[in-house]
Backbone as JSON, one array per atom type, in Angstrom:
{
  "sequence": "XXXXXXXXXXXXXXXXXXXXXXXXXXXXXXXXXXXXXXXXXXXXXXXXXXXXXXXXXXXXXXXXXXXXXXXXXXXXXXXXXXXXXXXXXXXXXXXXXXXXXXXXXXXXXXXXXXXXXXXXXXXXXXXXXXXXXXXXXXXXXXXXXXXXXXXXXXXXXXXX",
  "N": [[49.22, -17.62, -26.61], [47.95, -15.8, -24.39], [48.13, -11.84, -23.74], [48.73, -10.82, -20.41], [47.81, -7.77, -18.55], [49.83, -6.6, -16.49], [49.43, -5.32, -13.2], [50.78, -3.24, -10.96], [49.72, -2.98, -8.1], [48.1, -4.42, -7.51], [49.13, -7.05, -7.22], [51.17, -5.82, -4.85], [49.29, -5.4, -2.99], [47.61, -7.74, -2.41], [49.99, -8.93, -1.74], [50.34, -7.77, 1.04], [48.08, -8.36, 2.14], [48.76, -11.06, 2.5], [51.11, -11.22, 4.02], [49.27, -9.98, 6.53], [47.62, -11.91, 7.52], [49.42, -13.99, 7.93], [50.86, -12.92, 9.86], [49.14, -12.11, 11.96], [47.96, -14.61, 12.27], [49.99, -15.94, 13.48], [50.97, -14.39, 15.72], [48.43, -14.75, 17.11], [48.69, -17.39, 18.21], [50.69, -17.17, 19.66], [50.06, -15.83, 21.75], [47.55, -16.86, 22.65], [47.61, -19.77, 23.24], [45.58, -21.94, 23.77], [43.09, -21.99, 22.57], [43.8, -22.99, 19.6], [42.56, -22.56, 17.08], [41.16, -20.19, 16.63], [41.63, -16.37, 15.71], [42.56, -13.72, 15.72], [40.37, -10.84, 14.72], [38.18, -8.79, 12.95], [34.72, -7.61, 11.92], [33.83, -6.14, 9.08], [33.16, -2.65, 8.1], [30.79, -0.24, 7.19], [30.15, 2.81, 7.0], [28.04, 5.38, 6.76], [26.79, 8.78, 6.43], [23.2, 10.32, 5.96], [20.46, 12.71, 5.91], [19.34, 12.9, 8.47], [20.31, 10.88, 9.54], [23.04, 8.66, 11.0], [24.87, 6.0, 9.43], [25.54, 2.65, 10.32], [26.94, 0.08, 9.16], [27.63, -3.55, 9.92], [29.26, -6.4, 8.78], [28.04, -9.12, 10.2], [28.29, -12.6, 9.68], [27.11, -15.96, 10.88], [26.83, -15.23, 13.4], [25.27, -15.14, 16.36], [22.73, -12.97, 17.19], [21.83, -12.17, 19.45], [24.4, -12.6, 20.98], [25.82, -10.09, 20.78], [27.35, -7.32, 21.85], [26.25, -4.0, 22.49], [27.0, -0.73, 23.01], [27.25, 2.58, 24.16], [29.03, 5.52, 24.99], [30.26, 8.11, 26.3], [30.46, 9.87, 23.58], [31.68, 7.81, 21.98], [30.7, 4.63, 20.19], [30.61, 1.45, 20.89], [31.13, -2.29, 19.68], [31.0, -5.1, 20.43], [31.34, -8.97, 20.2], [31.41, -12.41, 19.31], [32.44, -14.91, 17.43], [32.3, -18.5, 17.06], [33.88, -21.34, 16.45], [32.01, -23.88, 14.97], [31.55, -26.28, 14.68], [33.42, -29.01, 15.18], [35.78, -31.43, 13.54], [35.38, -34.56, 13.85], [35.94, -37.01, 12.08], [38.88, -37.24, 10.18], [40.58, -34.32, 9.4], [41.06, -30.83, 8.97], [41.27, -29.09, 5.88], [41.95, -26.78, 5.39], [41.54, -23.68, 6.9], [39.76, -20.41, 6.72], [37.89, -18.5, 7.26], [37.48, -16.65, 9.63], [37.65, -16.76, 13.32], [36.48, -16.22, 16.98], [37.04, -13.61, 19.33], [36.02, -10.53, 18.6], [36.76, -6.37, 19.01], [35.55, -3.89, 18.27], [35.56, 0.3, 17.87], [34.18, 3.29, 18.11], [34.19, 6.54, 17.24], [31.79, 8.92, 18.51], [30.42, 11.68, 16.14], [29.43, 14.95, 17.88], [27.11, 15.61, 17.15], [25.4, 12.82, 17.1], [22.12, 11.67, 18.67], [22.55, 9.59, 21.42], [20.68, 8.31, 23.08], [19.06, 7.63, 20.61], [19.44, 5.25, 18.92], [19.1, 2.85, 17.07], [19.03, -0.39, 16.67], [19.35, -2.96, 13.68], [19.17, -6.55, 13.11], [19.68, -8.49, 10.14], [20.22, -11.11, 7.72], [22.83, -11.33, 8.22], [23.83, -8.91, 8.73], [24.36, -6.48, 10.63], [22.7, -3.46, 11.04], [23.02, -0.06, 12.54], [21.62, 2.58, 13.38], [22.03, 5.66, 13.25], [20.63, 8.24, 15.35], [20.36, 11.77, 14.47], [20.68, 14.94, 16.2], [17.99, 17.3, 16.37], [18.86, 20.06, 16.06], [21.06, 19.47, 14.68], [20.53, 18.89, 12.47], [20.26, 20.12, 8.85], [19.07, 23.2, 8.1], [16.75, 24.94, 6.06], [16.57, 28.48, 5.5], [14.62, 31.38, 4.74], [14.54, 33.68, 2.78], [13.89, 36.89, 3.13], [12.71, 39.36, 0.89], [12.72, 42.53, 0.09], [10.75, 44.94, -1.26], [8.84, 43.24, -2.79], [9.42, 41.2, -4.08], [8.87, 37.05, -4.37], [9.65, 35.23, -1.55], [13.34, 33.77, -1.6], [14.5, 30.69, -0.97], [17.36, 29.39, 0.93], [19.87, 27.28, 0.93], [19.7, 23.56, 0.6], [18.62, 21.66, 1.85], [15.46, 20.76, 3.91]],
  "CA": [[49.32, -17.19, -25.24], [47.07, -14.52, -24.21], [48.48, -10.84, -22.84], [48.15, -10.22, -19.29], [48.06, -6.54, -18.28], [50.3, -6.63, -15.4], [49.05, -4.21, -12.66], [51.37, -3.59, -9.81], [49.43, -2.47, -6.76], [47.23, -5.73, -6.96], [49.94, -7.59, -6.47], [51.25, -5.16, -4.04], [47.88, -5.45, -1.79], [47.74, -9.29, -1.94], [51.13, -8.95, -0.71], [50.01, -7.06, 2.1], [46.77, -9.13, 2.64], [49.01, -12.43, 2.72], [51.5, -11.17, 5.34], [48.96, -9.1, 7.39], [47.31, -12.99, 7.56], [50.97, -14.55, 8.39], [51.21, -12.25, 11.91], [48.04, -12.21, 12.78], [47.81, -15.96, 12.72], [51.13, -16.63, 14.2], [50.85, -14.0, 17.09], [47.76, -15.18, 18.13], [49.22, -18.67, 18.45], [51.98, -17.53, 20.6], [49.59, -15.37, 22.85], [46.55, -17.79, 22.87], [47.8, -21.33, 23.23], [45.06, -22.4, 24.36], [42.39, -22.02, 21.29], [44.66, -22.42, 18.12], [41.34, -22.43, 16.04], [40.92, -18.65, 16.98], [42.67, -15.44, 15.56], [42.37, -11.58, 15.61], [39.76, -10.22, 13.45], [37.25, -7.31, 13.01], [34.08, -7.5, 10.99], [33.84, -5.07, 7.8], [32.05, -1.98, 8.49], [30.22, 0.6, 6.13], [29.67, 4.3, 7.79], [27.51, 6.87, 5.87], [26.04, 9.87, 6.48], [22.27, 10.99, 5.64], [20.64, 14.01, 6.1], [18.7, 12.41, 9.56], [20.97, 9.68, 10.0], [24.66, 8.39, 10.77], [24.67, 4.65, 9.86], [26.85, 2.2, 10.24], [26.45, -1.35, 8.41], [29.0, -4.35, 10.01], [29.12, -8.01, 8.57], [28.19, -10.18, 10.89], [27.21, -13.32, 8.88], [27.27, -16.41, 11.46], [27.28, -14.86, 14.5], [23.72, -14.89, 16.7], [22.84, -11.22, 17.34], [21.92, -12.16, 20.81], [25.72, -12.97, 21.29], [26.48, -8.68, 20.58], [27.11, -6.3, 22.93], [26.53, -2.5, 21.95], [26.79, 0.5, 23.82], [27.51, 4.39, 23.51], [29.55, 5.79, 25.81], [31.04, 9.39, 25.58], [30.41, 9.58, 22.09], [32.2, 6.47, 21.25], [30.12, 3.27, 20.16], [31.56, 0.01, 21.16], [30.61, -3.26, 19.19], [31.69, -6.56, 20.88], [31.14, -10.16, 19.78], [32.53, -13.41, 18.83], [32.18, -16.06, 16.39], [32.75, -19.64, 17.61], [34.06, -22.29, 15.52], [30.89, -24.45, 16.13], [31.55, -27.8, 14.71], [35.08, -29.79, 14.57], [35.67, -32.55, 12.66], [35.97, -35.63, 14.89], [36.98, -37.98, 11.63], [40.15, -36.75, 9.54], [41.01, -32.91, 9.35], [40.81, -29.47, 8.25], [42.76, -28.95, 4.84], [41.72, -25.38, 5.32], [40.52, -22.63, 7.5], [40.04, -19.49, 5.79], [37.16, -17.82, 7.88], [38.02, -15.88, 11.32], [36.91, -17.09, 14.43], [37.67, -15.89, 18.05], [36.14, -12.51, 19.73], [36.3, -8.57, 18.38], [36.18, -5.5, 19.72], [35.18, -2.13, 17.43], [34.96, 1.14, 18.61], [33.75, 4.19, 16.65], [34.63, 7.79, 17.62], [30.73, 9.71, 17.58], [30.4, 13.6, 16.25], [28.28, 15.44, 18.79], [25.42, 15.68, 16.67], [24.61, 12.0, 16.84], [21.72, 11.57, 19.83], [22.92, 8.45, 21.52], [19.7, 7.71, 23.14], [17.32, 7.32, 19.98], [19.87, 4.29, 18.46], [18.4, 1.78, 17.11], [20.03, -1.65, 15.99], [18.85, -4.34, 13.27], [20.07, -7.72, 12.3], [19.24, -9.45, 8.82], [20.86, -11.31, 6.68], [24.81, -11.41, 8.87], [24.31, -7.29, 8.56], [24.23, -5.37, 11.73], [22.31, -1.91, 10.59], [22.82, 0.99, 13.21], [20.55, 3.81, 12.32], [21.88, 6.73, 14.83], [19.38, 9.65, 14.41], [20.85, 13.48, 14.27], [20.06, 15.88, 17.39], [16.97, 18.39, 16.26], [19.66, 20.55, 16.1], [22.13, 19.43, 14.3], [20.04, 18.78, 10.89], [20.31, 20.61, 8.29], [17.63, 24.11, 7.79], [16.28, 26.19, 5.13], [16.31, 29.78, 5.91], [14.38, 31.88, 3.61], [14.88, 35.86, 2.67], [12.76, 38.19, 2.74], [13.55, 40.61, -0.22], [11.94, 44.14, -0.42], [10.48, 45.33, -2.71], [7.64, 42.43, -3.55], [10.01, 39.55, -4.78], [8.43, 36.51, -4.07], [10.86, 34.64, -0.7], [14.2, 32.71, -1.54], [15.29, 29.75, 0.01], [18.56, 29.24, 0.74], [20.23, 25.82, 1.41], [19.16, 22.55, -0.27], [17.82, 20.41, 2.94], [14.63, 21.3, 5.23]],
  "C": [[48.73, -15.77, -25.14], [48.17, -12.93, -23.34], [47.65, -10.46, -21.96], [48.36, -9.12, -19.0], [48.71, -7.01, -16.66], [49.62, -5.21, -14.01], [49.57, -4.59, -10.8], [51.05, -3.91, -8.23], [48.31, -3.55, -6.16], [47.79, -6.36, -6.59], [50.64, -7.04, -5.19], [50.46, -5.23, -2.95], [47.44, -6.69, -1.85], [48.66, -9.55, -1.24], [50.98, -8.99, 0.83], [48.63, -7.98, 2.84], [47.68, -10.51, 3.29], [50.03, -12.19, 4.04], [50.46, -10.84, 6.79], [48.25, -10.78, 7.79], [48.37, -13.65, 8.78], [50.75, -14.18, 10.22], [50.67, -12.04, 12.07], [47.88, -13.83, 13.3], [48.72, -16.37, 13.65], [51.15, -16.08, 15.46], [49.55, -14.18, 17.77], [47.82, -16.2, 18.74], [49.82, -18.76, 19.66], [51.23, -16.61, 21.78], [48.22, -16.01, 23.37], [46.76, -18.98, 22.43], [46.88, -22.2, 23.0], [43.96, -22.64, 23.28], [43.28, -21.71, 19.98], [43.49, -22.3, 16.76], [41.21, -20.87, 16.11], [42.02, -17.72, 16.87], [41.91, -14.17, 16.07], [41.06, -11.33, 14.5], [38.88, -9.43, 14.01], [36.29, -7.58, 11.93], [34.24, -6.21, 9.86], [32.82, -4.1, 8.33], [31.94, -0.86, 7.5], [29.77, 1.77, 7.08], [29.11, 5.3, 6.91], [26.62, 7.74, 6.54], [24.75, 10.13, 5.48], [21.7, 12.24, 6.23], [19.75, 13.8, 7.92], [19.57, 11.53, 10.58], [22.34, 9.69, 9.9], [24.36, 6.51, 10.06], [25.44, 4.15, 9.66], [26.24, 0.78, 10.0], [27.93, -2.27, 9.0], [28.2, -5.93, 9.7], [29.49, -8.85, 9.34], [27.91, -11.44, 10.31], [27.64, -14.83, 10.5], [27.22, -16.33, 13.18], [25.94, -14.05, 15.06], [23.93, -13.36, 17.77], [22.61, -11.25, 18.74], [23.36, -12.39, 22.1], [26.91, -11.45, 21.31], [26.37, -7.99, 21.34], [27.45, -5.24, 22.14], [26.44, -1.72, 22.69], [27.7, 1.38, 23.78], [27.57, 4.59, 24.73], [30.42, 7.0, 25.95], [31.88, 9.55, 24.65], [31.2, 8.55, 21.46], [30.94, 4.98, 21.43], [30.97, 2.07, 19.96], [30.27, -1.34, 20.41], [31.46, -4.08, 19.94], [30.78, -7.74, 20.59], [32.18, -11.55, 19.77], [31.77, -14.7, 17.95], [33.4, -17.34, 16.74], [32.76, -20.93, 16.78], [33.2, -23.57, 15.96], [31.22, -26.1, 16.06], [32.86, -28.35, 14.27], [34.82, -31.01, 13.96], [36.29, -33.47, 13.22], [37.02, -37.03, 13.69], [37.94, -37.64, 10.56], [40.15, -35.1, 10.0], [40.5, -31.98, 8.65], [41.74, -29.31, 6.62], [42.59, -27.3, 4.88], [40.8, -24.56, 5.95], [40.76, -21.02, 7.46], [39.28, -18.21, 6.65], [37.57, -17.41, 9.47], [37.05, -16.92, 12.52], [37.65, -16.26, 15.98], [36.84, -14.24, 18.33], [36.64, -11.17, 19.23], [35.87, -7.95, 19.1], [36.41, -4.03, 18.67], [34.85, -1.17, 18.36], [35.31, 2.1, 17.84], [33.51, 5.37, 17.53], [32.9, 8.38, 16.81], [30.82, 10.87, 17.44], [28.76, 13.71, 17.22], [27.27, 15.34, 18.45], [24.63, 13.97, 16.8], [23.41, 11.87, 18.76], [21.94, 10.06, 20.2], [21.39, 7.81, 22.28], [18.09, 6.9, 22.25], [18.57, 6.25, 19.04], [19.06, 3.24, 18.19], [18.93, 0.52, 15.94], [19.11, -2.9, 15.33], [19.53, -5.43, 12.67], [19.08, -8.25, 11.11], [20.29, -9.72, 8.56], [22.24, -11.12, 7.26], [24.81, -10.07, 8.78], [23.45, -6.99, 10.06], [24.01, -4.21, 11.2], [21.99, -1.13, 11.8], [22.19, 1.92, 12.65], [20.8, 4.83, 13.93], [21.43, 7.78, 14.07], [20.62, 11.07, 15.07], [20.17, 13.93, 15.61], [18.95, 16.97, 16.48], [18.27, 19.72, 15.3], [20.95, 21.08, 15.05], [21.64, 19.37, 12.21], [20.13, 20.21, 10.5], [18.94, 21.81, 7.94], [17.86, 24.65, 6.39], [15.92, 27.3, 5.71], [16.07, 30.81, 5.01], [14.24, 33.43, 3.77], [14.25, 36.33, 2.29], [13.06, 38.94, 1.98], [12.72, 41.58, -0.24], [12.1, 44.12, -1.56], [9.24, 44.01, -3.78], [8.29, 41.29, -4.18], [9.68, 38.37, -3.74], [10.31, 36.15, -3.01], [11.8, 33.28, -1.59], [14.26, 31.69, -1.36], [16.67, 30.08, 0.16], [19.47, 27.76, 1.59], [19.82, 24.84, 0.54], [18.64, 21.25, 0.2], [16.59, 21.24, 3.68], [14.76, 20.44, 6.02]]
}
């Protein structure tokens, strides 16, 4: 019999995954009768900073990009969608439905520096790639020092 390293906090955060499942499924039941195929959910989203760029990466996989609404609105960007359980199964049943269905709504607090008019949104591959550009402004300078006395100029910083 092999030793398993026990490690608490995995079990701990399956825990947490399997209830947070539980009452999401069940209270959408009891507040949407009407589609029991359809819960709560939120795509996954990735936010990083470059020295030009904010971007924000969300997994859409299934879900036709002409079906997304985006728009920036004092400094908050709103994502809305939905993913529609497309095909039922007219002869026996489901033994399992594991994947979300049913409409989201994201919304993402912007810092001033992002310019909301030069946004620009691509789909591949179920990934939604935002690419919000920086204000002029707000990027990062090099400001270089003059030194007396004949020493060639500084920089100072580590972006132009």
């Amino acid at each position: 019999m092999p030793i398993v390293r026990w490690e608490p906090f995995r079990d701990l955060l399956a825990m947490q995954d399997r209830f947070n499942r539980l009452f999401n499924e069940t209270f959408s039941r009891v507040f949407q009768p009407e589609d029991l195929g359809a819960g709560t959910w939120a795509p996954a989203v990735d936010i990083f900073d470059t020295d030009n760029n904010l971007i924000l990466e969300a997994d859409l996989p299934g879900i036709d990009p002409n079906h997304l609404e985006l728009r920036v609105e004092d400094n908050t960007l709103y994502l809305k969608g939905e993913r529609k359980l497309e095909h039922e199964v007219k002869e026996g049943q489901y033994h399992r439905i594991e994947r979300a269905y049913g409409t989201f709504t994201r919304s993402f607090a912007l810092p001033s520096s992002v310019d909301p008019d030069k946004v620009v949104a691509e789909y591949k591959d179920g990934v939604l790639r935002l690419t919000l550009p920086k204000r002029e402004e707000a990027k990062p300078k090099t400001i270089k020092i003059q030194v007396a006395g004949g020493e060639a100029p500084k920089a100072v910083g580590a972006h132009k």
